[in-house]
HTML snippet that shows the backbone in 3Dmol.js (N, CA, C, O; Angstrom):
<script src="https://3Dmol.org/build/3Dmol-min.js"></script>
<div id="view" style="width:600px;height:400px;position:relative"></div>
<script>
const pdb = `
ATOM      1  N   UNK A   1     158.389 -83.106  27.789  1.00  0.00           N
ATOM      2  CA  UNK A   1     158.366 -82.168  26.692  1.00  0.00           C
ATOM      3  C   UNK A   1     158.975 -80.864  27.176  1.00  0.00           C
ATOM      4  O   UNK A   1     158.578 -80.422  28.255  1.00  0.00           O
ATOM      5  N   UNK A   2     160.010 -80.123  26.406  1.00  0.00           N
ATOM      6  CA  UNK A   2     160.455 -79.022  26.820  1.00  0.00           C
ATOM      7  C   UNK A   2     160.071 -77.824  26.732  1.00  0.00           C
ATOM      8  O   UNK A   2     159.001 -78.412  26.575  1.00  0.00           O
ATOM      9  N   UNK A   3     159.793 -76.489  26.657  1.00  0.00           N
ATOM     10  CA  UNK A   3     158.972 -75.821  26.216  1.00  0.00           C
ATOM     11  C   UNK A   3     159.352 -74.952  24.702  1.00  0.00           C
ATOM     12  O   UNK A   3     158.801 -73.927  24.298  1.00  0.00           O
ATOM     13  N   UNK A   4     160.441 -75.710  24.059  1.00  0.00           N
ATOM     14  CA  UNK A   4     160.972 -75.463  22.863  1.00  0.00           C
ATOM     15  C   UNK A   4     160.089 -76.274  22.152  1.00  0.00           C
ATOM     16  O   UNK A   4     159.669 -75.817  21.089  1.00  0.00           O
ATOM     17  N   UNK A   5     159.652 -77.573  22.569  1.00  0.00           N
ATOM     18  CA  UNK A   5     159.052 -78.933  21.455  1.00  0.00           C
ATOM     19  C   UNK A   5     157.845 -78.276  21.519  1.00  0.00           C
ATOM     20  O   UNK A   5     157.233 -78.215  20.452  1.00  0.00           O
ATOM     21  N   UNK A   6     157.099 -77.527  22.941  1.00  0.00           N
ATOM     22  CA  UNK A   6     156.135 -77.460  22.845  1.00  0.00           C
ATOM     23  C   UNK A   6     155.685 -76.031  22.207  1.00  0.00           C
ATOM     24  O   UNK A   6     154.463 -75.990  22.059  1.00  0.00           O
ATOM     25  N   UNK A   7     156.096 -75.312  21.955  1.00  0.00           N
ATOM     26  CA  UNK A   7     156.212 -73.806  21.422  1.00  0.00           C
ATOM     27  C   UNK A   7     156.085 -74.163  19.380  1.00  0.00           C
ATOM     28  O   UNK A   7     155.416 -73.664  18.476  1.00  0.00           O
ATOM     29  N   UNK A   8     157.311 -75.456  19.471  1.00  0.00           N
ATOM     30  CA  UNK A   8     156.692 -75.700  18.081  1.00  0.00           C
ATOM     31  C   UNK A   8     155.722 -76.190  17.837  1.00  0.00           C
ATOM     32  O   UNK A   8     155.055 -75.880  16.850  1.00  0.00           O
ATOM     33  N   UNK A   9     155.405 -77.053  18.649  1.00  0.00           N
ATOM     34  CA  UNK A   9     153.775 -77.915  18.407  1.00  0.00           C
ATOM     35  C   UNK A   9     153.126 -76.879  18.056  1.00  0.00           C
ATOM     36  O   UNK A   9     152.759 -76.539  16.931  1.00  0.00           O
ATOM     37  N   UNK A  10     152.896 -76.018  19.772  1.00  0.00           N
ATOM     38  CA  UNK A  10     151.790 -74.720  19.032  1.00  0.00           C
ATOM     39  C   UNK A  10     152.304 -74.391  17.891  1.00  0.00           C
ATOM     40  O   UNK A  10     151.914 -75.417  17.334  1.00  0.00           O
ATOM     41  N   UNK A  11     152.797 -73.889  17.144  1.00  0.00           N
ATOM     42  CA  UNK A  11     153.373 -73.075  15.978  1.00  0.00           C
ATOM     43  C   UNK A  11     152.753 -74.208  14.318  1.00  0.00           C
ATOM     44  O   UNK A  11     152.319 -73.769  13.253  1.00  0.00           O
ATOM     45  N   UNK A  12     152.966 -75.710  14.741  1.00  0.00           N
ATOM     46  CA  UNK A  12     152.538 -76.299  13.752  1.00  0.00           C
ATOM     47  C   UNK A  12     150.928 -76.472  13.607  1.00  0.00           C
ATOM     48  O   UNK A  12     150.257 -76.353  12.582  1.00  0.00           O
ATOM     49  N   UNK A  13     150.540 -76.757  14.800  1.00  0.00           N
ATOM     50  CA  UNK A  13     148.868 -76.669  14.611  1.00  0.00           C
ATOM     51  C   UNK A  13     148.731 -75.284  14.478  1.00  0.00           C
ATOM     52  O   UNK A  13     147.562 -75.222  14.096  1.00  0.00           O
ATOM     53  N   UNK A  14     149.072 -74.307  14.526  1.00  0.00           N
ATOM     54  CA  UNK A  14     148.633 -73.111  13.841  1.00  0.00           C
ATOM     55  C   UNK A  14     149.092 -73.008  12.586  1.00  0.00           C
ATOM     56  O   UNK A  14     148.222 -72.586  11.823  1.00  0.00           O
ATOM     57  N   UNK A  15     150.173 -73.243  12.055  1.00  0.00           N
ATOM     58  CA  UNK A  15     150.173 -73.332  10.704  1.00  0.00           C
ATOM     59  C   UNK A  15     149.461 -73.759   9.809  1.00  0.00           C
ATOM     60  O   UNK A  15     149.902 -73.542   8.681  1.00  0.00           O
ATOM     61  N   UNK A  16     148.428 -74.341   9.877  1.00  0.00           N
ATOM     62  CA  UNK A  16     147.547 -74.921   8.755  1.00  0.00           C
ATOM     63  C   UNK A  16     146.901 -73.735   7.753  1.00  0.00           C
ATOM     64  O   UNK A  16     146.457 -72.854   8.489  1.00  0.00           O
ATOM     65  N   UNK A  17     146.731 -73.462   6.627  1.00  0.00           N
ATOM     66  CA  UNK A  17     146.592 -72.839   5.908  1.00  0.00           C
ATOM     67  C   UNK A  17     145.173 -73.604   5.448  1.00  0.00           C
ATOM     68  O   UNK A  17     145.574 -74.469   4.670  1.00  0.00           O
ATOM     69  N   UNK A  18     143.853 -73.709   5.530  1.00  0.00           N
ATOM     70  CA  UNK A  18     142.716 -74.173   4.750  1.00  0.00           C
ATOM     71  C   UNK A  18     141.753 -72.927   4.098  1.00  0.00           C
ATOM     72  O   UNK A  18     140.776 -73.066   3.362  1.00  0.00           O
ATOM     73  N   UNK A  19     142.256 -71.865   4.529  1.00  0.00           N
ATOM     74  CA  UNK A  19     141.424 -70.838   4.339  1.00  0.00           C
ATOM     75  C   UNK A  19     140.401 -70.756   4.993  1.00  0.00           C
ATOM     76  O   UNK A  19     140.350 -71.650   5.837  1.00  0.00           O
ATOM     77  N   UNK A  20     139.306 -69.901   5.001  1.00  0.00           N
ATOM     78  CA  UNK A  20     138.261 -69.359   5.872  1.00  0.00           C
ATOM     79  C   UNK A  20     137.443 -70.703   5.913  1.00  0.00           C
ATOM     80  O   UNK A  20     137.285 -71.514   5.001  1.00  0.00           O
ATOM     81  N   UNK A  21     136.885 -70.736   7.414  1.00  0.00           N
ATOM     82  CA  UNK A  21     136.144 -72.174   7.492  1.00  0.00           C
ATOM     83  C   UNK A  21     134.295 -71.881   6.733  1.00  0.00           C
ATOM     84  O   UNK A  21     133.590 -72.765   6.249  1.00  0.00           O
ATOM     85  N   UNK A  22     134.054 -70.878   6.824  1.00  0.00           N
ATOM     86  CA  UNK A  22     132.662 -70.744   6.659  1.00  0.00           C
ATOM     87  C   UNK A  22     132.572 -70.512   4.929  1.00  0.00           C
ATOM     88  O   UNK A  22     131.490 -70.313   4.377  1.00  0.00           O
ATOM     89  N   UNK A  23     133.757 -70.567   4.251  1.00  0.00           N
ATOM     90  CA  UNK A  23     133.469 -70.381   3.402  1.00  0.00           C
ATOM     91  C   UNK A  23     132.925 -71.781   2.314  1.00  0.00           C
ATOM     92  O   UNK A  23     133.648 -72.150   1.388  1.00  0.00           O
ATOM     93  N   UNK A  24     131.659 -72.402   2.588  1.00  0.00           N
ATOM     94  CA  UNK A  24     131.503 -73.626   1.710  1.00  0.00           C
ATOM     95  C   UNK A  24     131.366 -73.359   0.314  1.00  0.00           C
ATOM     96  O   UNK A  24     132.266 -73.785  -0.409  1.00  0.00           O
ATOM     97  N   UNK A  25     130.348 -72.693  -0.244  1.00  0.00           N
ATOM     98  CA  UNK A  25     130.224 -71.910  -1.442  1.00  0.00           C
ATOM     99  C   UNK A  25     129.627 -73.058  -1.739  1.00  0.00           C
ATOM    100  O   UNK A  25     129.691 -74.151  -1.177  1.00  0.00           O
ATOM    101  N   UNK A  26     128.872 -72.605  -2.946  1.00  0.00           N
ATOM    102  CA  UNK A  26     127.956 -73.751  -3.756  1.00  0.00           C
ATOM    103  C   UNK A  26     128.439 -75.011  -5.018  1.00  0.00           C
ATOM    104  O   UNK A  26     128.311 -74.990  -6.243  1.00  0.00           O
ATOM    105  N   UNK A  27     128.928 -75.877  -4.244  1.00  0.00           N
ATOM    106  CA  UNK A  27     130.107 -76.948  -4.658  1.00  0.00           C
ATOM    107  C   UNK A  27     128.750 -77.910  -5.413  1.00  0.00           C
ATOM    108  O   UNK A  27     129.119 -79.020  -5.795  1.00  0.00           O
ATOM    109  N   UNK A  28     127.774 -77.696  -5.568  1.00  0.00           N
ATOM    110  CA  UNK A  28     127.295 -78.778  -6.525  1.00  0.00           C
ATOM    111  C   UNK A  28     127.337 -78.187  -7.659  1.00  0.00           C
ATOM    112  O   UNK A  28     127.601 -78.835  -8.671  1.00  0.00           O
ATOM    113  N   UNK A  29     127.044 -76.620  -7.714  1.00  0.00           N
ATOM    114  CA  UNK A  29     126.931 -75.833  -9.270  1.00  0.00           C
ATOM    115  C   UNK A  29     128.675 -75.712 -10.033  1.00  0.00           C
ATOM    116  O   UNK A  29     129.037 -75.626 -11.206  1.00  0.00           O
ATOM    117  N   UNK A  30     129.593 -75.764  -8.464  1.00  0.00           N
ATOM    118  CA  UNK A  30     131.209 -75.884  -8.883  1.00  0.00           C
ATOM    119  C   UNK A  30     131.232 -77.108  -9.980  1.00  0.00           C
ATOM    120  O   UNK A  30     131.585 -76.841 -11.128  1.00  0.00           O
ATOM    121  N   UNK A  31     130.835 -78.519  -9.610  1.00  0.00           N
ATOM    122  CA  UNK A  31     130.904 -79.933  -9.877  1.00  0.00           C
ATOM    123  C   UNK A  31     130.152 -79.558 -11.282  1.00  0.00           C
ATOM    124  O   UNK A  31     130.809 -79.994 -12.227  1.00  0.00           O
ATOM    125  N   UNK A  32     129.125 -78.968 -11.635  1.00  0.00           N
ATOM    126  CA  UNK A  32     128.341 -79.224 -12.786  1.00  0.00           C
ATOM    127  C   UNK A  32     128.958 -78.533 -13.961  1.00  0.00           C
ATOM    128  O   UNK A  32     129.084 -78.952 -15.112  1.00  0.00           O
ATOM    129  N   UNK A  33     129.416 -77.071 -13.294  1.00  0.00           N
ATOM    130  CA  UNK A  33     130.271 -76.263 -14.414  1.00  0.00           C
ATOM    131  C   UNK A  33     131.639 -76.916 -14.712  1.00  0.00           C
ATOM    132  O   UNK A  33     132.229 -76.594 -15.743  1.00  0.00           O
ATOM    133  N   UNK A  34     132.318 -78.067 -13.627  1.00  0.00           N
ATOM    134  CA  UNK A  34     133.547 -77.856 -14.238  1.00  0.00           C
ATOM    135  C   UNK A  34     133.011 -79.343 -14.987  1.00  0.00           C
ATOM    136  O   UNK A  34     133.492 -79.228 -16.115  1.00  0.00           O
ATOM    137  N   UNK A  35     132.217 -80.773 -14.952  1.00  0.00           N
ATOM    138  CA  UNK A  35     132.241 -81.700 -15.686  1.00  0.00           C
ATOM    139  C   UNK A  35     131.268 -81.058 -17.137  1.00  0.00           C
ATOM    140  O   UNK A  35     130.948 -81.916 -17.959  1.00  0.00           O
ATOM    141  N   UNK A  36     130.769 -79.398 -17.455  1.00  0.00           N
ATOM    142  CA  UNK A  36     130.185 -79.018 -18.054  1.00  0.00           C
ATOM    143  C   UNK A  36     131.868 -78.741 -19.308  1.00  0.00           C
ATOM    144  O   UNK A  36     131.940 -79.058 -20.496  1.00  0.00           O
ATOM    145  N   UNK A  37     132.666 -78.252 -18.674  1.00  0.00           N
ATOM    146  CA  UNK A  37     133.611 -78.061 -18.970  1.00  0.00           C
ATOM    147  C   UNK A  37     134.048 -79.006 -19.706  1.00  0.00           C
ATOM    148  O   UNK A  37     134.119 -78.901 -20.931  1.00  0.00           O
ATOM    149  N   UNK A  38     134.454 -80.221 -18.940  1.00  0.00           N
ATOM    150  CA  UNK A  38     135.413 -81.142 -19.281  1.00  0.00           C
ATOM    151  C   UNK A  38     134.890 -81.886 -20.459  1.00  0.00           C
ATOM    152  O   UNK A  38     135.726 -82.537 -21.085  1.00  0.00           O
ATOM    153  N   UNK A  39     133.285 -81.915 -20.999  1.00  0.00           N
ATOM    154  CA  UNK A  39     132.696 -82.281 -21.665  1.00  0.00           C
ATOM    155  C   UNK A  39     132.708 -81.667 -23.144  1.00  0.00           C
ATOM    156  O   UNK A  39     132.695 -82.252 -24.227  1.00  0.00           O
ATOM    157  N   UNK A  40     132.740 -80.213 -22.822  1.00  0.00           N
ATOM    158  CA  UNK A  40     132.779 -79.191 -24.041  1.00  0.00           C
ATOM    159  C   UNK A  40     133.919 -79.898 -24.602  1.00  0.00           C
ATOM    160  O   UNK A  40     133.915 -80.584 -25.624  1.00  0.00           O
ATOM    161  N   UNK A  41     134.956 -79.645 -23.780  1.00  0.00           N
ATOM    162  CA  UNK A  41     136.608 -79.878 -24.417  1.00  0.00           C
ATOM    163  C   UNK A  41     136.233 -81.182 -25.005  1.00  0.00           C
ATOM    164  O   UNK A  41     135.497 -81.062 -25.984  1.00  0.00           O
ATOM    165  N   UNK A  42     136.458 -82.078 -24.762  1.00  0.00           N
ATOM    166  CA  UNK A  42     136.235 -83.210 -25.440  1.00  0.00           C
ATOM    167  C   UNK A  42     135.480 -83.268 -26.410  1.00  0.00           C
ATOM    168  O   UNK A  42     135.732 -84.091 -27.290  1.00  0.00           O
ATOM    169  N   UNK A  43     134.393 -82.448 -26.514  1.00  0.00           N
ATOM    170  CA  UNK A  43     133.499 -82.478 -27.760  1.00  0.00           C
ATOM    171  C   UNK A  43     134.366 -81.453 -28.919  1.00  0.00           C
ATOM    172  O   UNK A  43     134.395 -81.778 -30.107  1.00  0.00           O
ATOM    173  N   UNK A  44     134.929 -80.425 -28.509  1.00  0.00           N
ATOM    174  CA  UNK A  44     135.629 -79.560 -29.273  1.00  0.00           C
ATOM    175  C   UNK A  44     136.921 -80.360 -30.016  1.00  0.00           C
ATOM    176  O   UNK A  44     137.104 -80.191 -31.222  1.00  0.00           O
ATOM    177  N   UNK A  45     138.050 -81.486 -29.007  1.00  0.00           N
ATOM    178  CA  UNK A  45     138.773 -82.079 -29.584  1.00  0.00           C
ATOM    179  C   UNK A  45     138.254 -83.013 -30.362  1.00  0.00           C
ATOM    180  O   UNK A  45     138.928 -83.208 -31.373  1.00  0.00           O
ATOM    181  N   UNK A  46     137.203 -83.730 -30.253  1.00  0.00           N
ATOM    182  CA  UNK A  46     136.751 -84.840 -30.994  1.00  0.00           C
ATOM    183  C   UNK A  46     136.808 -84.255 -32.454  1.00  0.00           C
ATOM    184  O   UNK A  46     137.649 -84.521 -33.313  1.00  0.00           O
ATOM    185  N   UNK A  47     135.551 -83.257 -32.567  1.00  0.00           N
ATOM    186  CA  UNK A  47     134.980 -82.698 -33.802  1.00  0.00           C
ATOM    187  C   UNK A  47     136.557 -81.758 -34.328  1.00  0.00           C
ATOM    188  O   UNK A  47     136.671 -81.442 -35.512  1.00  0.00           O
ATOM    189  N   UNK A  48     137.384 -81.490 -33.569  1.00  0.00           N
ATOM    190  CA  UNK A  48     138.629 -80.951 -34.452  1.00  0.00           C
ATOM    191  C   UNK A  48     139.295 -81.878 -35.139  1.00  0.00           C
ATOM    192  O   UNK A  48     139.959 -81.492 -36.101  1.00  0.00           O
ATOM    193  N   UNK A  49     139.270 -83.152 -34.836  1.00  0.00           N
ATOM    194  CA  UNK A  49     139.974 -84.298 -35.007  1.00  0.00           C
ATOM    195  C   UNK A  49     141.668 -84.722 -34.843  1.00  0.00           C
ATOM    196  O   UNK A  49     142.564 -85.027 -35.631  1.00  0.00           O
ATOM    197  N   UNK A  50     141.546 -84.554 -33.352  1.00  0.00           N
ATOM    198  CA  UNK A  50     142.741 -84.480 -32.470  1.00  0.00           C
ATOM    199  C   UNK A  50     142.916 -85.715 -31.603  1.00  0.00           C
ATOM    200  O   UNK A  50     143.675 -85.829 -30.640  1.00  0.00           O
ATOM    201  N   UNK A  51     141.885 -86.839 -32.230  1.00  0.00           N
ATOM    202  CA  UNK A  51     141.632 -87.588 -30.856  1.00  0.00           C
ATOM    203  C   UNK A  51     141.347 -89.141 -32.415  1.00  0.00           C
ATOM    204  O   UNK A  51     141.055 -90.293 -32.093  1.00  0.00           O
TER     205      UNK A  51
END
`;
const viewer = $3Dmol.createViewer("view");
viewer.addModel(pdb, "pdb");
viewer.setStyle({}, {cartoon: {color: "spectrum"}});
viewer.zoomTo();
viewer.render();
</script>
């Protein structure tokens, strides 16, 4: 390995973009509001009569 291949290696494992690791946030109330969501809509298209 030359130290060009290896300069990019480093450079690609640092590139990862996931955002902050500690940030978990409360992903069951995420899951409930958005199938809370997806439910409204569907009830809103039904009763418009779009469906």
């Amino acid at each position: 390995m030359t130290s060009t291949s290896a300069a990019a290696t480093r450079l690609l494992v640092r590139a990862r973009t996931g955002g902050p690791k500690g940030d978990r946030g409360p992903k069951l109330l995420e899951h409930v509001l958005g199938w809370t969501l997806v439910v409204l809509l569907a009830v809103l298209v039904t009763r418009a009569g779009l469906m």
